[in-house]
N, C-alpha and C positions, 0 to 999 in steps of 0.2 A: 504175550505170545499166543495165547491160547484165543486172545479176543484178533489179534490180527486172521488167525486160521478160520475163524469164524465168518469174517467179513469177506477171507477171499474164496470159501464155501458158497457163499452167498454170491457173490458175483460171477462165481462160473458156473453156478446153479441158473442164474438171469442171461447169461450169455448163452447156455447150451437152450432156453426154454425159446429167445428171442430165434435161433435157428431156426426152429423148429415151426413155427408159428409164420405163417407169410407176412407178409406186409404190402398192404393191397391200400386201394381204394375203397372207401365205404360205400358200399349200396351200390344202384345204379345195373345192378346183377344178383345171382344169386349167392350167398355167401357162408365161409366155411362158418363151423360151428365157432371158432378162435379167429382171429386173428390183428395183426399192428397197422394201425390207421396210419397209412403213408405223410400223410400232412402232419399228423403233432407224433408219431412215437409212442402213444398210447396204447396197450391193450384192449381189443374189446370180445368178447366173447358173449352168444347169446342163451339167455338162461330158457326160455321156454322151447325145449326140444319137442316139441310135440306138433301135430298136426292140426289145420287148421288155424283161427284169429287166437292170437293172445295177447290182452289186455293188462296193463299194469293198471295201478289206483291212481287219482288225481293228484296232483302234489301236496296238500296238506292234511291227505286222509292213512294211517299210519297201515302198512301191509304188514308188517313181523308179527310173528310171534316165535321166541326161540330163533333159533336158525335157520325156521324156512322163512319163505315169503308167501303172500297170500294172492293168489293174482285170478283172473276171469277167462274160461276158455269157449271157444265158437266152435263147432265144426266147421260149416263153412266160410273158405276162406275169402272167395269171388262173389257176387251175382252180376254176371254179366264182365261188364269193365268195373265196378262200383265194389265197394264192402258193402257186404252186407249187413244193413241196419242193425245196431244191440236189440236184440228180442227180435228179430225178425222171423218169420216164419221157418223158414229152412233153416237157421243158424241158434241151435239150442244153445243157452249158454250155462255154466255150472263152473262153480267154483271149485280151483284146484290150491294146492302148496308146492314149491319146490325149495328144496333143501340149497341152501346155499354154498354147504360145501362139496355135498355130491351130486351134484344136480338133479339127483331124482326126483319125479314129478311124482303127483300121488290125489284122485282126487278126494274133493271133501264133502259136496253135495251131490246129491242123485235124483231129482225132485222131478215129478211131471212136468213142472212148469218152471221158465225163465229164472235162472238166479244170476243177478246182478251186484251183492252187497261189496259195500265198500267200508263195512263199521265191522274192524276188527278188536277187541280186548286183548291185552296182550298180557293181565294179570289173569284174568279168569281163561285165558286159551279159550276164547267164543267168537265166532263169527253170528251175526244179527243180520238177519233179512227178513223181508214182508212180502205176502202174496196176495193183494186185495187188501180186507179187513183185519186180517192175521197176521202175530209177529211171532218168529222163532227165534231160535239160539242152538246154535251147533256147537258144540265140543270138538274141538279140533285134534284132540287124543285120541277121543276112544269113537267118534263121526254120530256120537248120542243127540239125537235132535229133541227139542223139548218148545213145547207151545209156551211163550209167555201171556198172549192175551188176543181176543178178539176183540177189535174196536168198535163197539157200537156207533150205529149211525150221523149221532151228532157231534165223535170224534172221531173222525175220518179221518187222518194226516197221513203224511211219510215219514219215518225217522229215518234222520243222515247221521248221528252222531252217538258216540256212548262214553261215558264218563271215565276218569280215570281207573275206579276199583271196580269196572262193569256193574254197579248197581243201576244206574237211570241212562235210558235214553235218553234223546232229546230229538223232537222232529215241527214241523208246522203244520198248519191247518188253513187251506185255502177256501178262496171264495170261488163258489161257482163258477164265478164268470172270470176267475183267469182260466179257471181250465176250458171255459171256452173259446177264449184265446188262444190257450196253445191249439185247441184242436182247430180250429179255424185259419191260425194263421202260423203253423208248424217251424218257420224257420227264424233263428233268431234275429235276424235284419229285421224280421216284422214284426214278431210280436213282444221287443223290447221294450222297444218307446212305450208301445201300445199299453204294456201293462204299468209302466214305472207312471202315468199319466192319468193310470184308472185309480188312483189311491186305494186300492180295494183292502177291506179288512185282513189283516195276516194277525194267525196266531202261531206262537210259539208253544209246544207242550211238553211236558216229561212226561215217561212213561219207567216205571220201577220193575227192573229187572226179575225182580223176586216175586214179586204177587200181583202184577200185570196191573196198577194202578195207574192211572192217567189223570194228571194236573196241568191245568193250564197257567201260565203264568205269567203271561205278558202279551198283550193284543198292541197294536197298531195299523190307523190307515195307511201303511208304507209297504214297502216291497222289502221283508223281511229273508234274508238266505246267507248262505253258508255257513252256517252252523256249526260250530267247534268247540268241545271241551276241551280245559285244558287237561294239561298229561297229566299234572300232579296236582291239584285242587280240583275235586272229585263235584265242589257247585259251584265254578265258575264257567260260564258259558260265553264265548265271542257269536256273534252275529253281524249284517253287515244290513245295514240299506242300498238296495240293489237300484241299480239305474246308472244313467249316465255319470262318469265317474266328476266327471267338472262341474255335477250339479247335485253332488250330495255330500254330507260329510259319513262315511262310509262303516268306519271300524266303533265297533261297540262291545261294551260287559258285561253281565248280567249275573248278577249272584242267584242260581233258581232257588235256593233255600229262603233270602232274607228279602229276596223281593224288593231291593230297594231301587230308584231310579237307574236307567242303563247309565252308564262312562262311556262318554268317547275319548278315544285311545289318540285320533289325531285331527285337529282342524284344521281347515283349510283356509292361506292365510294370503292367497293371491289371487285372481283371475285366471282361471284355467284350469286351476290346480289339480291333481288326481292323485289317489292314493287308493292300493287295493290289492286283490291277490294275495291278502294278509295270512298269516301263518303264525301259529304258537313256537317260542324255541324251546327245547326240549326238557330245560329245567323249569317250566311254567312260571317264569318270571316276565319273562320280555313277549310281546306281540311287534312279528314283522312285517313288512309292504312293500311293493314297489310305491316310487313315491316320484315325483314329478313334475318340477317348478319352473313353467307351467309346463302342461301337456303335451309331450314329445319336443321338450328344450331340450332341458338338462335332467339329469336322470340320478336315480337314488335307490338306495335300499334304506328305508327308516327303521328304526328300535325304536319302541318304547315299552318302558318297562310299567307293569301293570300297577305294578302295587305305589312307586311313588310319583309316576307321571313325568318322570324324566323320557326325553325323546334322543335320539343322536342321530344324524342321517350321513349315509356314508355315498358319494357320489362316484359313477361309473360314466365311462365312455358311452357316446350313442351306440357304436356297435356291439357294441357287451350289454346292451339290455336283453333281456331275457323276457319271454311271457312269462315264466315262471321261476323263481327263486325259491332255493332251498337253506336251512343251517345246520351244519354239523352237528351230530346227538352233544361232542361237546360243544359247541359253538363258536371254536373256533376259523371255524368255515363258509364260507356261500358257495353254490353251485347256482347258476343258471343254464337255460334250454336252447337259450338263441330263441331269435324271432325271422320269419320270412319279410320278404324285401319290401312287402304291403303292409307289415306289422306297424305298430305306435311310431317307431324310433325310425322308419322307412330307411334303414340301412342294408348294402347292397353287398356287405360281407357279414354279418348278425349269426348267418347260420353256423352256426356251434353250441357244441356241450359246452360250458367254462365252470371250472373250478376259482374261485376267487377268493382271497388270503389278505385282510384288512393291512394298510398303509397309510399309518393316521385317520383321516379325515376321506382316503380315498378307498376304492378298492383294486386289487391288483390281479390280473387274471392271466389263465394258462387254459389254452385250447387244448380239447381233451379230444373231441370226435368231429370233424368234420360234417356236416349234415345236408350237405348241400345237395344231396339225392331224396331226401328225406319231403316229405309233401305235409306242409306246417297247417293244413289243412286238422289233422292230427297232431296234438298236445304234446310234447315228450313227455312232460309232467313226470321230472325227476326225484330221484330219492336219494339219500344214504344209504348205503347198506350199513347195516349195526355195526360191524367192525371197520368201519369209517375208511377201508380201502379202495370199494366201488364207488362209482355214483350210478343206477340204476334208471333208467328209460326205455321210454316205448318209441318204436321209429316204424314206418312202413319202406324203408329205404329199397329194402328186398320187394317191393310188390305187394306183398301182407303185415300185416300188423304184428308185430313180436316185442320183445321186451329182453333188453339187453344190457349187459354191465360195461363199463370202462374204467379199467383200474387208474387211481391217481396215482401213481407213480409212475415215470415212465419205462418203457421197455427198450426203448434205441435212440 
């Protein structure tokens, strides 16, 4: 009795909340702070109430810590018709939090200069960023900022990454001459090839959280990047060889403690082949991919699991590829972002959030947000939220850049 009263609590609680809440079209105008995306019955509501650009993190770089989320804010929102470039002049950027149950926003850095980071600890509550030569660590409690190290000149790098128990970064260390590449030839159309072509020296380094130590630990003439610890083995490190995705074997592991030879996680075993976009799942067992046999055929999301080399690839519809894929903290789950109608899979309905829920061999998907307003110019580059209800992204569907949730379940 008591569990029936419960349930029909609950549904006249979802009923009185879906009144309430419009049910509009997404984007395409300006929009409430709530509301039910006409096409799928989804809730969406958007978490950064504040003024000016806000930026979520890239899809494999972790924003929690506790119950807020960590996210980037611009003041300005426009230049001209255009966003205004990250670091741009007029548009200071500084990292904020917002609380995920009450949405209050709260900043975290206050710095003269441009904060951009996207290396959050979610054991040590520290956010990590670099300004030139210099790397800090912010406390995300008590906003206590602390110098870890100044990098002398002949270890120059960026760290993108921090380990499981925030003891070591991890960052590279270029050659001159790609940085004169970027500066030369600014946009990725050009100076892709250009660099994947120059085999220039890449190093990979750590740097130790606690007494500003910096190791090198692995050199190669290849195009070294994306850099990921995993969540729970505090020296395993993924990396990728960057370049054209049908002429490299991409996904790689590196123990930075015992140095020994990297592991590639997946080869490629046709003509065409692609695999990438790779991502830790949350229990650091498995490394995932979009995966691609061959190159905008047939489409995949692959597992493989690190430690014994087992792979399993689960295959998706052309228009349910996604630029980027997510897995539930349990694993239960994928989310993908949809891709625009020029993307890999050149599908002419793609634009969607999807939730995706395994069916043997395949995968089984549920439109969550319509995005067809949304200019894919800009990444949704979604998340989970920790209590596996939202799926979180960044859309400019409004005009500006924000960051918004869509709950899985649906509302009508």
């Amino acid at each position: 009795m008591k569990k029936s009263i419960a349930i029909l609590l609950l549904l006249l609680s979802t009923a009185v909340m879906a009144q309430q809440v419009p049910v509009m079209e997404t984007g395409g105008q300006p929009m409430p702070d709530e509301w039910i995306d006409k096409d799928t019955g989804h809730r969406v509501m958007k978490l950064t109430r504040r003024q000016g650009r806000n930026s979520s993190f890239y899809f494999h770089n972790n924003p929690f810590i506790g119950n807020e989320m960590v996210f980037k804010g611009g003041d300005v929102p426009f230049a001209g018709n255009d966003m205004v470039a990250n670091g741009g002049p007029r548009d200071r950027i500084e990292m904020y939090a917002v609380n995920l149950e009450t949405l209050k926003i709260r900043p975290l850095t206050n710095e003269p200069f441009n904060v951009g980071s996207e290396i959050v600890c979610q054991k040590t509550h520290e956010i990590f960023y670099q300004h030139g030569d210099t790397v800090y660590a912010l406390n995300t409690d008590n906003l206590k900022r602390r110098t870890i190290c100044v990098m002398p000149p002949s270890l120059r790098g960026g760290i993108v990454t921090v380990n499981a128990d925030g003891t070591m970064l991890a960052g590279k260390l270029d050659d001159p001459e790609e940085r004169r590449i970027l500066r030369e030839h600014p946009k990725k159309s050009d100076f892709f090839n250009l660099i994947f072509e120059a085999h220039l020296k890449k190093t990979i380094f750590t740097l130790d959280t606690r007494n500003g130590v910096i190791d090198t630990i692995y050199s190669e003439n290849a195009w070294l990047n994306h850099l990921q610890f995993s969540p729970t083995d505090p020296n395993l490190l993924m990396f990728c060889h960057e370049g054209p995705w049908h002429e490299v074997d991409r996904i790689w592991t590196i123990d930075v403690v015992k140095r020994e030879p990297p592991r590639l996680i997946h080869k490629r075993t046709m003509y065409r082949e692609i695999a990438g976009h790779e991502w830790w799942g949350a229990d650091g067992q498995h490394i995932y991919f979009d995966l691609q046999k061959p190159r905008g055929e047939t489409f995949f999301v692959g597992k493989t699991n690190v430690y014994t080399g087992v792979e399993e690839d689960f295959e998706l519809k052309r228009h349910e590829w996604s630029v980027h894929f997510v897995s539930s903290w349990d694993e239960r789950l994928l989310a993908g972002d949809g891709g625009s109608k020029t993307s890999v899979a050149h599908s002419p309905e793609g634009q969607w959030i999807y939730k995706f829920e395994y069916d043997g061999p395949r995968l089984k998907s549920t439109r969550l947000v319509n995005m067809k307003n949304h200019n894919y110019n800009l990444e949704p580059n979604i998340h989970f939220s920790p209590d596996q209800r939202w799926i979180i992204f960044r859309a400019n569907f409004e005009g500006v850049e924000n960051v918004y949730a869509v709950e899985l379940e649906k509302s009508m």
